[in-house]
N, C-alpha and C positions, 0 to 999 in steps of 0.2 A: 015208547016215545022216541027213543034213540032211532028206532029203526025206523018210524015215519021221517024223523028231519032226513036221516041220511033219505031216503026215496024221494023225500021233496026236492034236495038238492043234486039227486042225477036224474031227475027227473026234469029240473030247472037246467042241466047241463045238457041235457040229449036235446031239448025243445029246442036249445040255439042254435044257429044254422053256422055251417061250416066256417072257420074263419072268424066266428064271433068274438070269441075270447083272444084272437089275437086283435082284431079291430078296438078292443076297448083296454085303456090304457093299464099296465098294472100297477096295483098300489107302490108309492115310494120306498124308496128302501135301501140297500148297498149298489154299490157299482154294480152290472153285468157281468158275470162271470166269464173271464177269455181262456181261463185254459183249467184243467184238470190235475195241471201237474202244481206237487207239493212239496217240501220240502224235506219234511217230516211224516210219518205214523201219526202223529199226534196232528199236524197242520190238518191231513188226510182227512181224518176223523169230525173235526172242527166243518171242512167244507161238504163234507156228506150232509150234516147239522143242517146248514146252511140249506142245502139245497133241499133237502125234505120241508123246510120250515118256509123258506119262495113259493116252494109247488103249492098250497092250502089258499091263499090268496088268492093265488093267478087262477086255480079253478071253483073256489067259490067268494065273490066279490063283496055280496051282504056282511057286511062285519058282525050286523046282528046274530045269524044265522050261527057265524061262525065261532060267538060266545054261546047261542045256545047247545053245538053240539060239546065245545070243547066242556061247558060242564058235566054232561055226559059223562066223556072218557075219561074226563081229571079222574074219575070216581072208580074207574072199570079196569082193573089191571091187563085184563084182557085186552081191551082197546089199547093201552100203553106198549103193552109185548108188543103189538102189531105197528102202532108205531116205531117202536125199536127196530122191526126187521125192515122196515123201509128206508131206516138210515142205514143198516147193515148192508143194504143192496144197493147203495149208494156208496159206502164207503167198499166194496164190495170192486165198483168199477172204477173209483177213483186209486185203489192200492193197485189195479192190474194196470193202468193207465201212468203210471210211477214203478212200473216192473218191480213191484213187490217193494220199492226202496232198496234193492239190491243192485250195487255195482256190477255195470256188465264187466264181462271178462275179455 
């Protein structure tokens, strides 16, 4: 079942013609994000969060869709891990983007 919704919805993504997903508005939410830089290890972490949690929305719109898969992975640790490494790879470019939080010399 998992693997039909996920097919249905990049399947609903690829149907859209170029430009779609930005012509159509994305759901409400926080301010737009202006910069990368943090203050903190810990701020860092918090806006990787962030921005893995943006991305879900802005590529699939259906909110229904979007509780049917997330009961899914609630359930699947697997899908979880994989969610984890997508904030990793997030928080990943936001610590190099913050020179590690290390003073230059």
């Amino acid at each position: 079942m998992r693997a039909m919704i996920r097919l249905a919805c990049l399947a609903g993504l690829a149907a859209m013609p170029l430009g779609a997903l930005a012509q159509t508005p994305a759901p409400a939410g926080p301010p737009p994000l202006e910069s990368l830089i943090t203050a903190t290890p810990a701020e860092g972490f918090d806006l990787a969060v962030r921005l893995a949690r943006r991305a879900v929305p802005m590529m699939q719109r259906d909110a229904a869709v979007r509780g049917e898969v997330r009961r899914d992975y609630a359930r699947d640790g697997n899908e979880l891990i994989e969610a984890a490494q997508v904030v990793a790879v997030h928080f990943q470019t936001i610590a190099a983007a913050n020179d590690y939080w290390r003073p230059r010399r």
